[in-house]
C-alpha positions in Angstrom: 127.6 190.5 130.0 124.1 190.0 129.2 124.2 191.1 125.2 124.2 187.2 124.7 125.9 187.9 121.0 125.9 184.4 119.4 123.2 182.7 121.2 122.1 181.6 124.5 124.2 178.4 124.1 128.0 180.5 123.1 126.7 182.7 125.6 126.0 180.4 128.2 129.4 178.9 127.5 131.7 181.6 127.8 130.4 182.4 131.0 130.6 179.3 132.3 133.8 178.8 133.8 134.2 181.9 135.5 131.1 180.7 137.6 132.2 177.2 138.5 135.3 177.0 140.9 134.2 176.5 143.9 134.3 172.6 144.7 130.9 172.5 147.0 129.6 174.2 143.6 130.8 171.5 141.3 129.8 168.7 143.6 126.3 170.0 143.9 126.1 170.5 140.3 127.5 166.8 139.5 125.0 165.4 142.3 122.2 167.4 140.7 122.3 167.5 137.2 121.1 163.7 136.8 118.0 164.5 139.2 117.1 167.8 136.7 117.1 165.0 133.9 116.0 162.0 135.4 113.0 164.9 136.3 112.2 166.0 133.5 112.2 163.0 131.7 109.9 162.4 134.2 107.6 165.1 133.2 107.3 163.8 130.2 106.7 160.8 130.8 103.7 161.8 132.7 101.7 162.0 129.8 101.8 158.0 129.6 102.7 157.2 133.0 99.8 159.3 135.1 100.2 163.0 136.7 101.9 161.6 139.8 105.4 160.9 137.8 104.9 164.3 136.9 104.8 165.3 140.2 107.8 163.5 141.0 109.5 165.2 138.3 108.7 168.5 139.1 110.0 168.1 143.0 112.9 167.1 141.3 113.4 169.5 138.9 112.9 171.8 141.9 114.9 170.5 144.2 118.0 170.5 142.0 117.7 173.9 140.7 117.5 174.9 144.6 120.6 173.1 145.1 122.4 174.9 142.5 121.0 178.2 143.4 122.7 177.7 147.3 125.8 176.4 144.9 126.3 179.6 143.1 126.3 181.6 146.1 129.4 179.9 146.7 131.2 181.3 143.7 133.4 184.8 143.4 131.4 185.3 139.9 127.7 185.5 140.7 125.4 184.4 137.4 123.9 187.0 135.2 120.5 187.9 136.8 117.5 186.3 134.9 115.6 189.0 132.9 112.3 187.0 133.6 110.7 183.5 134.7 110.7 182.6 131.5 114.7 183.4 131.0 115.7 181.7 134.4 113.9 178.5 133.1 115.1 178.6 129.5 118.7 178.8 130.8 118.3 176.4 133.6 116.9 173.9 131.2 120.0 174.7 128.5 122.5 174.7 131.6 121.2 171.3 132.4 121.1 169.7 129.1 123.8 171.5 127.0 125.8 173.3 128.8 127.2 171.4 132.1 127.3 168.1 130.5 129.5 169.8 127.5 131.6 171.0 130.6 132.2 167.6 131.6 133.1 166.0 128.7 135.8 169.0 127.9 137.6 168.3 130.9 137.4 171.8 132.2 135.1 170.2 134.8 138.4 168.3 136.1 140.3 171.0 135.3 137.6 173.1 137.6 138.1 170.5 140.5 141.8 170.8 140.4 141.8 174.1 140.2 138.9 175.3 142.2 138.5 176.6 145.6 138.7 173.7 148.1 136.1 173.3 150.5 136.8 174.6 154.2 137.9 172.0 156.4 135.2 171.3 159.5 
């Protein structure tokens, strides 16, 4: 599952699904995915707004990629192991940008939530 024929982005795509039923999963990616933006937005802005926002951004880069790393733990379907640093950030950084915003604006988000696993009762 790793051949990545087409791209990283068809790639990415086709897998995507199959790792993203579990509600707890979906809700920490919908919760997180703005912060990864709003942080690295951040980071960029660093270069005109001072090394502190970049800072800022990083923690919160950081802290949502945690939180989705707990989420996938969550799912039947494990992710594809990263082959390096360099891959988990590449894909993290496509996942955030491309990928999970094109899987809310499908609908198979919804469709995900509907479908998904429910989360245990307390």
């Amino acid at each position: 599952m790793d051949s990545r024929e087409g791209g990283l982005l068809r790639w990415q795509w086709s897998l995507y699904p199959e790792g993203h039923h579990d509600r707890r999963n979906l809700l920490l990616h919908a919760l997180s995915n703005p912060l990864f933006l709003l942080g690295s937005i951040a980071v960029a802005a660093s270069t005109f707004g001072g090394g502190w926002l970049g800072l800022v951004g990083l923690a919160a880069m950081a802290t949502a990629m945690a939180a989705q790393g707990r989420g996938h733990k969550l799912e039947r379907t494990a992710p594809v192991p990263f082959r390096s640093a360099a891959d988990l950030l590449v894909r993290f950084f496509v996942e955030q940008w491309v990928t999970f915003p094109r899987f809310v604006a499908s609908g198979r988000f919804a469709t995900a939530w509907r479908e998904g696993v429910p989360s245990p009762a307390r």
